[in-house]
GUKEKOL-973241 format. One record per atom (N, C-alpha, C): residue number from 1; x, z, y; atom name. Coordinates in Angstrom, 1 decimal. Example, Ala and Ser with C-alpha at 12.3 -4.5 7.8 and 13.67 -1.06 7.14 Angstrom:
<recs>
miba:1, u:13.2, w:7.8, v:-5.7, nukol:N
miba:1, u:12.3, w:7.8, v:-4.5, nukol:CA
miba:1, u:13.2, w:7.8, v:-3.3, nukol:C
miba:2, u:12.8, w:7.1, v:-2.2, nukol:N
miba:2, u:13.7, w:7.1, v:-1.1, nukol:CA
miba:2, u:12.9, w:7.9, v:0.0, nukol:C
</recs>
This chain:
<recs>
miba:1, u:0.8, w:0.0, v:-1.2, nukol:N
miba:1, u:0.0, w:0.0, v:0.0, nukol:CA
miba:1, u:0.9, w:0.0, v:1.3, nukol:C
miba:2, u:0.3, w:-0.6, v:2.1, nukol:N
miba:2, u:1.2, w:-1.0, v:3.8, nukol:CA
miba:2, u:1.4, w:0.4, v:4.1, nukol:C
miba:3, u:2.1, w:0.8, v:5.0, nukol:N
miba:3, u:2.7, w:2.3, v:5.5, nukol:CA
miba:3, u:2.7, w:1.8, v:7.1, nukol:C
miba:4, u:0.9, w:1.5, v:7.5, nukol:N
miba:4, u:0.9, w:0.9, v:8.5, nukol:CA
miba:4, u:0.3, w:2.6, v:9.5, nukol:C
miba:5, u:0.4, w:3.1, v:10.5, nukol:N
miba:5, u:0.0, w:4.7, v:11.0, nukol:CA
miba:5, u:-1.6, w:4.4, v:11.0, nukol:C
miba:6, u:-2.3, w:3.4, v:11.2, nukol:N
miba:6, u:-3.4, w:3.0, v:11.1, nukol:CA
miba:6, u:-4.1, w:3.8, v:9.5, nukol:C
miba:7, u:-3.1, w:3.3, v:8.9, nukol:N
miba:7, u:-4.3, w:3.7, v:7.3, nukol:CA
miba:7, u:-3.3, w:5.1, v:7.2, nukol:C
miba:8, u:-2.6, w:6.0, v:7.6, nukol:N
miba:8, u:-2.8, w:7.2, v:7.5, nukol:CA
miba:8, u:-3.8, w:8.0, v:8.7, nukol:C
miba:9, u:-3.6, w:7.0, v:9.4, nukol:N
miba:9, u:-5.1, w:7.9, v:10.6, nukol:CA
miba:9, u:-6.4, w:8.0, v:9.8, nukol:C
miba:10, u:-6.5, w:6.9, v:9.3, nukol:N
miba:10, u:-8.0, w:6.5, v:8.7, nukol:CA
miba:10, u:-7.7, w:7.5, v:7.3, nukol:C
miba:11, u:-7.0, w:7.8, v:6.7, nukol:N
miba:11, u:-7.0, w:8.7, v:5.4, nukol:CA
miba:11, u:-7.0, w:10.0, v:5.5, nukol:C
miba:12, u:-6.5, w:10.5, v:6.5, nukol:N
miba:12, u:-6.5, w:11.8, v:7.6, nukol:CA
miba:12, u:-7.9, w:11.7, v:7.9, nukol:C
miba:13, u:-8.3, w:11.4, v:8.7, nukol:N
miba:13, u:-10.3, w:11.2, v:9.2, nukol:CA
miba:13, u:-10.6, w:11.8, v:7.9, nukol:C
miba:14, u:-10.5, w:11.0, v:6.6, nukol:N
miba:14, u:-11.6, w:10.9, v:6.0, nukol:CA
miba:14, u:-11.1, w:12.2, v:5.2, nukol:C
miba:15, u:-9.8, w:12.8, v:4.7, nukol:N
miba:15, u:-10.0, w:13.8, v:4.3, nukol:CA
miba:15, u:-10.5, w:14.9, v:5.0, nukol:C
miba:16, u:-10.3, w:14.9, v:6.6, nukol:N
miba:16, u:-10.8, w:16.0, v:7.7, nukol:CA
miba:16, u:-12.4, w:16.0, v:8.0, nukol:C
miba:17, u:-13.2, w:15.0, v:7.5, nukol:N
miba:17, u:-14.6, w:14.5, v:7.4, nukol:CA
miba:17, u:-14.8, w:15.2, v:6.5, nukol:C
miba:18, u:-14.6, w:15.1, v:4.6, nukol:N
miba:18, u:-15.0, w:15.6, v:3.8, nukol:CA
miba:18, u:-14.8, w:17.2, v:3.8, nukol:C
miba:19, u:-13.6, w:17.9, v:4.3, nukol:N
miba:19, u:-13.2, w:19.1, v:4.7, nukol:CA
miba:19, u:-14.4, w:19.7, v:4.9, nukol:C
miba:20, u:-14.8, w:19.3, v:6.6, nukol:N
miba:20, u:-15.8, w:20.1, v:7.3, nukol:CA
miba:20, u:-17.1, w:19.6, v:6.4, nukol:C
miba:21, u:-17.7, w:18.8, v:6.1, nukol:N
miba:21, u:-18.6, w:18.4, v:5.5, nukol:CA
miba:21, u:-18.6, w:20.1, v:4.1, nukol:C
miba:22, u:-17.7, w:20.2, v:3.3, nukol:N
miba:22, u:-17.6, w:20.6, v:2.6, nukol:CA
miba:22, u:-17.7, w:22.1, v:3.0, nukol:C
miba:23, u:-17.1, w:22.6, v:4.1, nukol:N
miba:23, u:-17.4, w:24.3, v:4.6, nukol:CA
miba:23, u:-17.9, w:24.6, v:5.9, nukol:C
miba:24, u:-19.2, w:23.6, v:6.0, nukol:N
miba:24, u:-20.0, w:23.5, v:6.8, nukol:CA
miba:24, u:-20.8, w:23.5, v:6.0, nukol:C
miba:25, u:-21.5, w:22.6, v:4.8, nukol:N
miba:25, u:-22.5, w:22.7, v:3.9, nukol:CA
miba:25, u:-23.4, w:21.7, v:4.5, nukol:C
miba:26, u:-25.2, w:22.7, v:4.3, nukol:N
miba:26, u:-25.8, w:21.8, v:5.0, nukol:CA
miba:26, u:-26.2, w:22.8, v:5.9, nukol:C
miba:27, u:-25.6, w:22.9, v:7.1, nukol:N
miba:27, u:-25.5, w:23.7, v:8.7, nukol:CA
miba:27, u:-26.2, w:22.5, v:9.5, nukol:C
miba:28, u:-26.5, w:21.3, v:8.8, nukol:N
miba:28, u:-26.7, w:20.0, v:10.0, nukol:CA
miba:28, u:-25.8, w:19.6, v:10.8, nukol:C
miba:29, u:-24.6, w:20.2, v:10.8, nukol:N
miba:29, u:-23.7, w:19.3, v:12.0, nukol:CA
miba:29, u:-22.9, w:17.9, v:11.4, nukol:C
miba:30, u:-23.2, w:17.0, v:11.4, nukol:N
miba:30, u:-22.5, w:15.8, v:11.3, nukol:CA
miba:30, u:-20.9, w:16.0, v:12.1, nukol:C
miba:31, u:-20.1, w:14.9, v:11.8, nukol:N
miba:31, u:-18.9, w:15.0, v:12.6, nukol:CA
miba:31, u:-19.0, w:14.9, v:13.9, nukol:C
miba:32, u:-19.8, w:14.0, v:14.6, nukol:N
miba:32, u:-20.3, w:13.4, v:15.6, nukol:CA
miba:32, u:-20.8, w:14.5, v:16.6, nukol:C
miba:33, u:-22.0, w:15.2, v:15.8, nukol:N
miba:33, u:-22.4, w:16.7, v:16.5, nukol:CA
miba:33, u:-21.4, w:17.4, v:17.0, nukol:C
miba:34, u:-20.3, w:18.0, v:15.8, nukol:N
miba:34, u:-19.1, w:19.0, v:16.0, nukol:CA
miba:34, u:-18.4, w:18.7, v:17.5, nukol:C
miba:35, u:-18.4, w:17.7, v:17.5, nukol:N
miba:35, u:-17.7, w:16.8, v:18.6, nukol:CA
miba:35, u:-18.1, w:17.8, v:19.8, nukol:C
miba:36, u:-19.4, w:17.2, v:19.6, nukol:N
miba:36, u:-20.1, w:17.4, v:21.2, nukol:CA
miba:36, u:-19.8, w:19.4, v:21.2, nukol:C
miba:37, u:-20.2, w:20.4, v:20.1, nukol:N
miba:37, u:-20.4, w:21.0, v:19.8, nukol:CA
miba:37, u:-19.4, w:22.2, v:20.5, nukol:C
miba:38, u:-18.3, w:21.6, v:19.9, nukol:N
miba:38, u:-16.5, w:22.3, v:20.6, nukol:CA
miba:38, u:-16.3, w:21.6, v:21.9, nukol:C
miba:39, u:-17.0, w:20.6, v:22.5, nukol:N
miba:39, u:-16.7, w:20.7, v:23.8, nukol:CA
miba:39, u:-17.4, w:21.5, v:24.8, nukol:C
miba:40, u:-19.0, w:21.8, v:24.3, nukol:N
miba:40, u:-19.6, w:22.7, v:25.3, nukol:CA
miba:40, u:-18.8, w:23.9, v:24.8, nukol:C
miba:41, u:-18.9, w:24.5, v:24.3, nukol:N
miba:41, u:-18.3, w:25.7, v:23.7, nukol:CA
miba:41, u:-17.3, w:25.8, v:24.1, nukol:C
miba:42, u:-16.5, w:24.9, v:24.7, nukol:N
miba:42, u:-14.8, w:24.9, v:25.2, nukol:CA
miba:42, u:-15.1, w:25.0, v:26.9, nukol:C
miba:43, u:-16.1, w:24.4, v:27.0, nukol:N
miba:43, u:-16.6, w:23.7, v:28.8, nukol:CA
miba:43, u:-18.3, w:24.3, v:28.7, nukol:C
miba:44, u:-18.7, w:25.5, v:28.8, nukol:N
miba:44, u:-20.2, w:25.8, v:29.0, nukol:CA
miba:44, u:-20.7, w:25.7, v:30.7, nukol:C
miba:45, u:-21.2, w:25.2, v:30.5, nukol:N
miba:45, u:-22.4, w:24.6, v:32.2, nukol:CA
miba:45, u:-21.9, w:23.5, v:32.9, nukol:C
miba:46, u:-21.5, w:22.7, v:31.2, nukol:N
miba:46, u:-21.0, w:21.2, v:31.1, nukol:CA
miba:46, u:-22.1, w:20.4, v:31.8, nukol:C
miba:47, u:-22.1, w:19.4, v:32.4, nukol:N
miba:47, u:-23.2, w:18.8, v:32.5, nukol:CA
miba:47, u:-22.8, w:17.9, v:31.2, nukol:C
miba:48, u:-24.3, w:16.8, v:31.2, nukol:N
miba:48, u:-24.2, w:15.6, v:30.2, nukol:CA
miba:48, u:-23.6, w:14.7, v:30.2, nukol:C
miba:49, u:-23.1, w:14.3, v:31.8, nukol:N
miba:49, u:-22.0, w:13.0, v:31.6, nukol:CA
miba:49, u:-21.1, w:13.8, v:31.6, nukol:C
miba:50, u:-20.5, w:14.9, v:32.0, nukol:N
miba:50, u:-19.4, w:15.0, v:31.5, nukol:CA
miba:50, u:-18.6, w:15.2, v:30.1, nukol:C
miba:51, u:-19.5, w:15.8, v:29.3, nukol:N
miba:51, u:-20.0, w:15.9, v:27.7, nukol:CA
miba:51, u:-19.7, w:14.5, v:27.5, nukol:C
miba:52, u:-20.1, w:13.1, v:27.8, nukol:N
miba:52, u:-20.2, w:11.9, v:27.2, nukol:CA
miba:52, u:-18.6, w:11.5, v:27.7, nukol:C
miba:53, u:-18.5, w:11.6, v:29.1, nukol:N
miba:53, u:-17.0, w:10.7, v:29.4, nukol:CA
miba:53, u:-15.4, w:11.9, v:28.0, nukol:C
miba:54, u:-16.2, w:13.0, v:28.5, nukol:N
miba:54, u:-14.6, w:13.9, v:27.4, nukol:CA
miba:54, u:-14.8, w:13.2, v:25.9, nukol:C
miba:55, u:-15.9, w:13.0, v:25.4, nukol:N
miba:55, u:-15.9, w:12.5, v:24.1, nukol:CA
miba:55, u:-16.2, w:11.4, v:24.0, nukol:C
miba:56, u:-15.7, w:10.7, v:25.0, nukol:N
miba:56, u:-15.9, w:9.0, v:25.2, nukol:CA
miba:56, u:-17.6, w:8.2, v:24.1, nukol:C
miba:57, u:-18.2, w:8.8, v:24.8, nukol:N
miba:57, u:-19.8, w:8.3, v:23.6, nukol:CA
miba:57, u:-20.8, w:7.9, v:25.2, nukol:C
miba:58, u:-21.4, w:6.7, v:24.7, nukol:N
miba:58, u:-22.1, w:6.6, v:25.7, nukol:CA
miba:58, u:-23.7, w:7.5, v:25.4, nukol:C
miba:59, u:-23.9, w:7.6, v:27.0, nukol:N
miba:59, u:-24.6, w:8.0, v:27.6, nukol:CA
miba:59, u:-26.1, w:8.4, v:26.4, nukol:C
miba:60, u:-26.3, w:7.3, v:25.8, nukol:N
miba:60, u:-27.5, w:7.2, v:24.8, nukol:CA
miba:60, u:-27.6, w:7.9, v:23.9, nukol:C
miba:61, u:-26.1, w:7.5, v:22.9, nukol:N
miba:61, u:-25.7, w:8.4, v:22.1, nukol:CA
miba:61, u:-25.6, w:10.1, v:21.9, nukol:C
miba:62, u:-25.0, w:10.4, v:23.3, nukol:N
miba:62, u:-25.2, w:11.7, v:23.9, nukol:CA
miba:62, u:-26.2, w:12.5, v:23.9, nukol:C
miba:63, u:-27.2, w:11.5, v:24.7, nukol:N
miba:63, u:-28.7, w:12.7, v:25.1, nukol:CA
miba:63, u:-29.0, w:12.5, v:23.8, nukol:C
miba:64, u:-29.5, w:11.8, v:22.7, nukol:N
miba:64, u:-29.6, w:11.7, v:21.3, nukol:CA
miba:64, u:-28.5, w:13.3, v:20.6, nukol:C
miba:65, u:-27.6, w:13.7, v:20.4, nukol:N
miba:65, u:-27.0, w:14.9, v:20.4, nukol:CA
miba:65, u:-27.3, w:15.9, v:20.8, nukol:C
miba:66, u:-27.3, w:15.8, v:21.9, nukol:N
miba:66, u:-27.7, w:16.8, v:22.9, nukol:CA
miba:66, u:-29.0, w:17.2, v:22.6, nukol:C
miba:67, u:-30.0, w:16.6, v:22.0, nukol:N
miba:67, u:-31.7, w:16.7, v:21.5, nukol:CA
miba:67, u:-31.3, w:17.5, v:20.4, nukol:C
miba:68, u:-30.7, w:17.0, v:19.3, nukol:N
miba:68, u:-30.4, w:17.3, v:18.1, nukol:CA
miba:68, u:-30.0, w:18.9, v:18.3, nukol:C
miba:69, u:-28.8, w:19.1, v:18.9, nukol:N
miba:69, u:-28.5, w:20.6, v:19.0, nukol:CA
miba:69, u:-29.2, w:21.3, v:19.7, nukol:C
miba:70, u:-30.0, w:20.8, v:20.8, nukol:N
miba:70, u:-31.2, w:21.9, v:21.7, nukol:CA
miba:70, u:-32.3, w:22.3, v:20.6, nukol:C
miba:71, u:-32.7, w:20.9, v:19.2, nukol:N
miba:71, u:-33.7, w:21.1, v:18.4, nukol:CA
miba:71, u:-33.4, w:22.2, v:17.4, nukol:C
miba:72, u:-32.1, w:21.9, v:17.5, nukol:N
miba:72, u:-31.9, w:22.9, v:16.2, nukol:CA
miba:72, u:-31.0, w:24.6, v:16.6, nukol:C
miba:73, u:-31.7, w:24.9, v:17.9, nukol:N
miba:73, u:-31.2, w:26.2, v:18.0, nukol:CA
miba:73, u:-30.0, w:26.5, v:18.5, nukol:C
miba:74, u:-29.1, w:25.5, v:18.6, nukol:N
miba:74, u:-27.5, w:25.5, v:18.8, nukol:CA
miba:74, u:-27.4, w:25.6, v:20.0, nukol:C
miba:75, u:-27.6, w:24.8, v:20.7, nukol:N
miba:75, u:-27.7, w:24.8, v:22.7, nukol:CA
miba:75, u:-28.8, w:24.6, v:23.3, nukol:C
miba:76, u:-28.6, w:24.7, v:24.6, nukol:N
miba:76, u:-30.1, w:25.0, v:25.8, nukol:CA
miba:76, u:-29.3, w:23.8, v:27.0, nukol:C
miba:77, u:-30.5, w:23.1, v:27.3, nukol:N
miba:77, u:-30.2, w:22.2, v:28.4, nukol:CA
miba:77, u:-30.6, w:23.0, v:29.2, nukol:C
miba:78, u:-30.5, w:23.5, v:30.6, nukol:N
miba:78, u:-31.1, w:23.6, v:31.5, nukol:CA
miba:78, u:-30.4, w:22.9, v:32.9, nukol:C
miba:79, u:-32.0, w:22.9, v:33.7, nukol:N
miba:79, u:-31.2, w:22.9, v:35.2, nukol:CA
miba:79, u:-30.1, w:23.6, v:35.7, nukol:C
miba:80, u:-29.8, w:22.6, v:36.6, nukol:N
miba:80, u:-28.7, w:23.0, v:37.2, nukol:CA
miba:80, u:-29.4, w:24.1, v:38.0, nukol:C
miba:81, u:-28.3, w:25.0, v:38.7, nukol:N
miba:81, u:-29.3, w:25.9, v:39.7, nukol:CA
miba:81, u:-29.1, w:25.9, v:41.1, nukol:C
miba:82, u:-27.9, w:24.7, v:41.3, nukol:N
miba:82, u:-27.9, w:24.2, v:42.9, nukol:CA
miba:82, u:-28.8, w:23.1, v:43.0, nukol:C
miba:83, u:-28.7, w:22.3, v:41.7, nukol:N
miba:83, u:-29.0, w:20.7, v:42.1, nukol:CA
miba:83, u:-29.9, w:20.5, v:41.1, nukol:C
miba:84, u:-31.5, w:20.3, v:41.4, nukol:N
miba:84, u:-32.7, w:20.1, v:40.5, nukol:CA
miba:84, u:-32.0, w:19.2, v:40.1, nukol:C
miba:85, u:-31.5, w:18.1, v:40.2, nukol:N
miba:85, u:-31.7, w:17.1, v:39.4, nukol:CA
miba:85, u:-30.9, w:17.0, v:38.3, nukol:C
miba:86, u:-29.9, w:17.9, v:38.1, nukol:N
miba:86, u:-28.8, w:18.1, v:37.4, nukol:CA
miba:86, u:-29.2, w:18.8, v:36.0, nukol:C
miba:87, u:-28.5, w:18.4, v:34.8, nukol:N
miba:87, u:-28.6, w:20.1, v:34.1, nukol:CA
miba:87, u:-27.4, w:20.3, v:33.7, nukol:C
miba:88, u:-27.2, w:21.3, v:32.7, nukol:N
miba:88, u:-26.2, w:22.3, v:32.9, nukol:CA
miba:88, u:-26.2, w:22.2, v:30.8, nukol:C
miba:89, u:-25.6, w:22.5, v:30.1, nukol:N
miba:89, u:-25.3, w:22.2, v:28.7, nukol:CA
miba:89, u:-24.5, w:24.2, v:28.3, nukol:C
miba:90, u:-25.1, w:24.7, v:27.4, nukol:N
miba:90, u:-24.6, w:25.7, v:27.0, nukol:CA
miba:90, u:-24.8, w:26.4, v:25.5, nukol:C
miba:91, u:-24.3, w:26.8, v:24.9, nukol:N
miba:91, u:-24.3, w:27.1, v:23.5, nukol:CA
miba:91, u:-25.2, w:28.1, v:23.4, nukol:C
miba:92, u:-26.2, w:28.4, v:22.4, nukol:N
miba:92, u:-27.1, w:29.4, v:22.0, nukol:CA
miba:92, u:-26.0, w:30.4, v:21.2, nukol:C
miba:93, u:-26.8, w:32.0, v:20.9, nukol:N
miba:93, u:-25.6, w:32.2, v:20.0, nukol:CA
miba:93, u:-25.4, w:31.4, v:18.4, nukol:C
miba:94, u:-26.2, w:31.0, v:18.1, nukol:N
miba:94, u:-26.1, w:30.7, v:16.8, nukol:CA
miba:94, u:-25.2, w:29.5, v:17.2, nukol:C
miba:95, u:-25.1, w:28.6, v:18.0, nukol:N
miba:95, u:-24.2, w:27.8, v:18.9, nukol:CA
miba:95, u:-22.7, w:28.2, v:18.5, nukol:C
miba:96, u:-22.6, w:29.4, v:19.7, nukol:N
miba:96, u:-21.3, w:30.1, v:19.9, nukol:CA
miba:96, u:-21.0, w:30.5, v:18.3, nukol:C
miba:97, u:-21.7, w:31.0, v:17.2, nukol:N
miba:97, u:-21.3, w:31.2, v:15.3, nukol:CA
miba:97, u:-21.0, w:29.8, v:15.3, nukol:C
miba:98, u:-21.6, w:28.9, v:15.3, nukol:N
miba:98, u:-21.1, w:27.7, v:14.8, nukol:CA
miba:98, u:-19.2, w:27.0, v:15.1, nukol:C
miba:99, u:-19.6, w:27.5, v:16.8, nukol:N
miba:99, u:-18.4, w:26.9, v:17.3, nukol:CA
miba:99, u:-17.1, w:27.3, v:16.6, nukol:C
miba:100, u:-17.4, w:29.1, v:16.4, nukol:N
miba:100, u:-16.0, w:29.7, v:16.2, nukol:CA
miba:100, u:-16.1, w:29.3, v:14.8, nukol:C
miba:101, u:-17.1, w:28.9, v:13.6, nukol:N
miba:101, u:-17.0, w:28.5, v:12.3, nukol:CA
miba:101, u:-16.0, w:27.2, v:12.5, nukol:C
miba:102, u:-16.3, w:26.1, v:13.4, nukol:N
miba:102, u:-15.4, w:25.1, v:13.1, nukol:CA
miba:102, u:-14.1, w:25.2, v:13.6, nukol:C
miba:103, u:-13.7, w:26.3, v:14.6, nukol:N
miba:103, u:-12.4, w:26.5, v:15.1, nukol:CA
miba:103, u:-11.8, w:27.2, v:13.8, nukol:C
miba:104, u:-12.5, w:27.8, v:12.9, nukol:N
miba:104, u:-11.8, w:28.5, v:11.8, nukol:CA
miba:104, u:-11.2, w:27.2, v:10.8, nukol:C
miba:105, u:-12.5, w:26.2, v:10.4, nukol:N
miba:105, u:-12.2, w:25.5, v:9.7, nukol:CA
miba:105, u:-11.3, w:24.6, v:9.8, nukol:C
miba:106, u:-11.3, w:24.1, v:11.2, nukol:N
miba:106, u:-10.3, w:23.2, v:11.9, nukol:CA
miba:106, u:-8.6, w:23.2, v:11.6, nukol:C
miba:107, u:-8.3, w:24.9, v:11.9, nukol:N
miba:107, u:-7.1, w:25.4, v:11.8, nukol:CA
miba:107, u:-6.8, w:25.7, v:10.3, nukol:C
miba:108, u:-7.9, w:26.0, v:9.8, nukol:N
miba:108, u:-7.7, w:25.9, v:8.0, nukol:CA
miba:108, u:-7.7, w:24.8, v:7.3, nukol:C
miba:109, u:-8.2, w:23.2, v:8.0, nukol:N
miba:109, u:-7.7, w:22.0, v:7.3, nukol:CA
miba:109, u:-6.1, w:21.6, v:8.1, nukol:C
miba:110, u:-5.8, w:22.2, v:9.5, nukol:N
miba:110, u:-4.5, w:21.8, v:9.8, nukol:CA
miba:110, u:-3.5, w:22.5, v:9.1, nukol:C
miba:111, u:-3.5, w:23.6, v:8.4, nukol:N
miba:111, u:-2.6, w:24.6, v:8.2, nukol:CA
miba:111, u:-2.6, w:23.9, v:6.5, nukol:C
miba:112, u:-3.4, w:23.3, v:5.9, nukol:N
miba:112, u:-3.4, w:22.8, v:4.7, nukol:CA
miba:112, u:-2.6, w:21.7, v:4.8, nukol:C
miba:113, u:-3.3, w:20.7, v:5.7, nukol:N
miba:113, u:-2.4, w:19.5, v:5.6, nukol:CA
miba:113, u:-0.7, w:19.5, v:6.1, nukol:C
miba:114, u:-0.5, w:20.3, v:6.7, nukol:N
miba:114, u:1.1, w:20.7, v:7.1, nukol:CA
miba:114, u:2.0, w:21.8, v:6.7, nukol:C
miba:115, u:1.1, w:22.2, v:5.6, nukol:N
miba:115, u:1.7, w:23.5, v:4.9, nukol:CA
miba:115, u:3.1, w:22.7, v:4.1, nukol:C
miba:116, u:3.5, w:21.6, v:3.9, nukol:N
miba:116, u:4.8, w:21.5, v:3.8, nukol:CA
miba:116, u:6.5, w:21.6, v:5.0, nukol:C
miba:117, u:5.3, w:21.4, v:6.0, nukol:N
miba:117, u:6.3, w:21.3, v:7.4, nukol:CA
miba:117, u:6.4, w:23.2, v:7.9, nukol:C
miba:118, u:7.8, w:23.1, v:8.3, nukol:N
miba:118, u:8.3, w:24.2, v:9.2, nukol:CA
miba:118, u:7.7, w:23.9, v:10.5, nukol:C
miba:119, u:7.7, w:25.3, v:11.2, nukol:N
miba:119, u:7.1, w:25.4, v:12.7, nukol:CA
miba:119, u:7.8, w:24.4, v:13.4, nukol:C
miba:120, u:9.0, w:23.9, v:13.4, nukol:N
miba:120, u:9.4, w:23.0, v:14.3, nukol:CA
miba:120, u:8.8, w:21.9, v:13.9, nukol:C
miba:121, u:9.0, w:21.3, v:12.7, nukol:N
miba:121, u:8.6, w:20.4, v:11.8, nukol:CA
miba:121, u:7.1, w:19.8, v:12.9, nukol:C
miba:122, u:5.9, w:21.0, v:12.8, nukol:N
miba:122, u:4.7, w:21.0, v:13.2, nukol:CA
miba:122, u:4.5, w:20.5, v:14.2, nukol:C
miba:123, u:5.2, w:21.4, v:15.3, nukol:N
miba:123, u:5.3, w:21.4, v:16.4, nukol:CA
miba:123, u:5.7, w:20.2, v:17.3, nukol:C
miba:124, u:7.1, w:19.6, v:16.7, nukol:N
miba:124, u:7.4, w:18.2, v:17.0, nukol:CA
miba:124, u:6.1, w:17.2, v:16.4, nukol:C
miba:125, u:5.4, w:17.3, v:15.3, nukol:N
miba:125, u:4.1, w:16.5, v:14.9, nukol:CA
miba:125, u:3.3, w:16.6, v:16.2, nukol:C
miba:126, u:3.5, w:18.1, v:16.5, nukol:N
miba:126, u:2.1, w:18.1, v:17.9, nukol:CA
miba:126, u:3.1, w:17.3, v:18.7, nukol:C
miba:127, u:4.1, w:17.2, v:19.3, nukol:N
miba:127, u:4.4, w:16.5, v:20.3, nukol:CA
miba:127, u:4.5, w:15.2, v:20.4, nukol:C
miba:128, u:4.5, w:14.6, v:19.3, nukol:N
miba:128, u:4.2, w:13.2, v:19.1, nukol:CA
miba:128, u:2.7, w:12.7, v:19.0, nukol:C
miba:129, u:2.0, w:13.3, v:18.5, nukol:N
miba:129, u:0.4, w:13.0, v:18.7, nukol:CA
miba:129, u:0.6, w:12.8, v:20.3, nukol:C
miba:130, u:0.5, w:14.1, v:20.6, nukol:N
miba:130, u:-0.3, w:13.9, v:22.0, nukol:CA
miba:130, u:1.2, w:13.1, v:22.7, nukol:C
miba:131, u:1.7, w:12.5, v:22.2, nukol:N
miba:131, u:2.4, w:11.4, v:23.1, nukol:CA
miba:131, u:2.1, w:9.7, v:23.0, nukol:C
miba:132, u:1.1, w:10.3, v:21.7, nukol:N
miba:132, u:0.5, w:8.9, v:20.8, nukol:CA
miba:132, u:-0.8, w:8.6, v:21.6, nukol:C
miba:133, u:-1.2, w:9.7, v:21.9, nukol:N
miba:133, u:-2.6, w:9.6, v:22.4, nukol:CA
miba:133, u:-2.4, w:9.4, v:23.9, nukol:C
miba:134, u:-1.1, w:10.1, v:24.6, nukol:N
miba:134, u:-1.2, w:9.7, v:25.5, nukol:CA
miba:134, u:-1.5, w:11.0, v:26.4, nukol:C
miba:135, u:-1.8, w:12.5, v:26.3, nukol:N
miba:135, u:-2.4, w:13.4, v:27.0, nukol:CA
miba:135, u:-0.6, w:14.6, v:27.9, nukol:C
miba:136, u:0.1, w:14.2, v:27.4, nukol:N
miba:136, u:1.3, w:14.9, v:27.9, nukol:CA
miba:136, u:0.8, w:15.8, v:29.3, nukol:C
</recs>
């Protein structure tokens, strides 16, 4: 097989997909959800576009999410409280359980997949990502 970085990203996804799938259960959160899920939780009295531009999803896609977690207990849209026209994005508690469940699992699929590398080892991995991605 090619040793192209492409098909280890895509092999990476998909074992980090079945991970959470697997110690999430059925909690209802899709990957897609999680997404949105750890950013209000990271950013609460997020508005909606800005929820959409951090997780690069358009606009449609979003308020579609955003329904989904308001429906299911997880977050509360509300008005803004300067600006009627605005709202405001925040985690319910069962929200804030969820969030810190995938910050556990997150760190428990990274710590798996690089349990052969030393802390520098790791650490230079982090520094080449985010130089891959571009966020320095």
């Amino acid at each position: 097989m090619s040793q192209f970085l492409a098909r280890y990203i895509a092999d990476m996804n998909e074992d980090f997909s079945k991970y959470c799938s697997e110690k999430l259960g059925d909690c209802g959160l899709s990957q897609g959800l999680i997404s949105f899920l750890v950013y209000i939780g990271d950013h609460p009295n997020c508005s909606p576009t800005e929820l959409a531009n951090a997780t690069d999803a358009d606009s449609g896609y979003t308020t579609r999410s955003v329904k989904k977690l308001v429906s299911c207990g997880m977050a509360t849209r509300q008005k803004h409280k300067y600006d009627g026209r605005a709202y405001v994005l925040k985690l319910t508690d069962l929200g804030m359980e969820k969030f810190y469940e995938v910050r556990v699992i997150y760190q428990d699929w990274e710590d798996k997949v690089t349990e052969g590398l030393d802390d520098s080892e790791r650490a230079l991995l982090m520094e080449v990502l985010k130089k891959l991605e571009g966020i320095e």
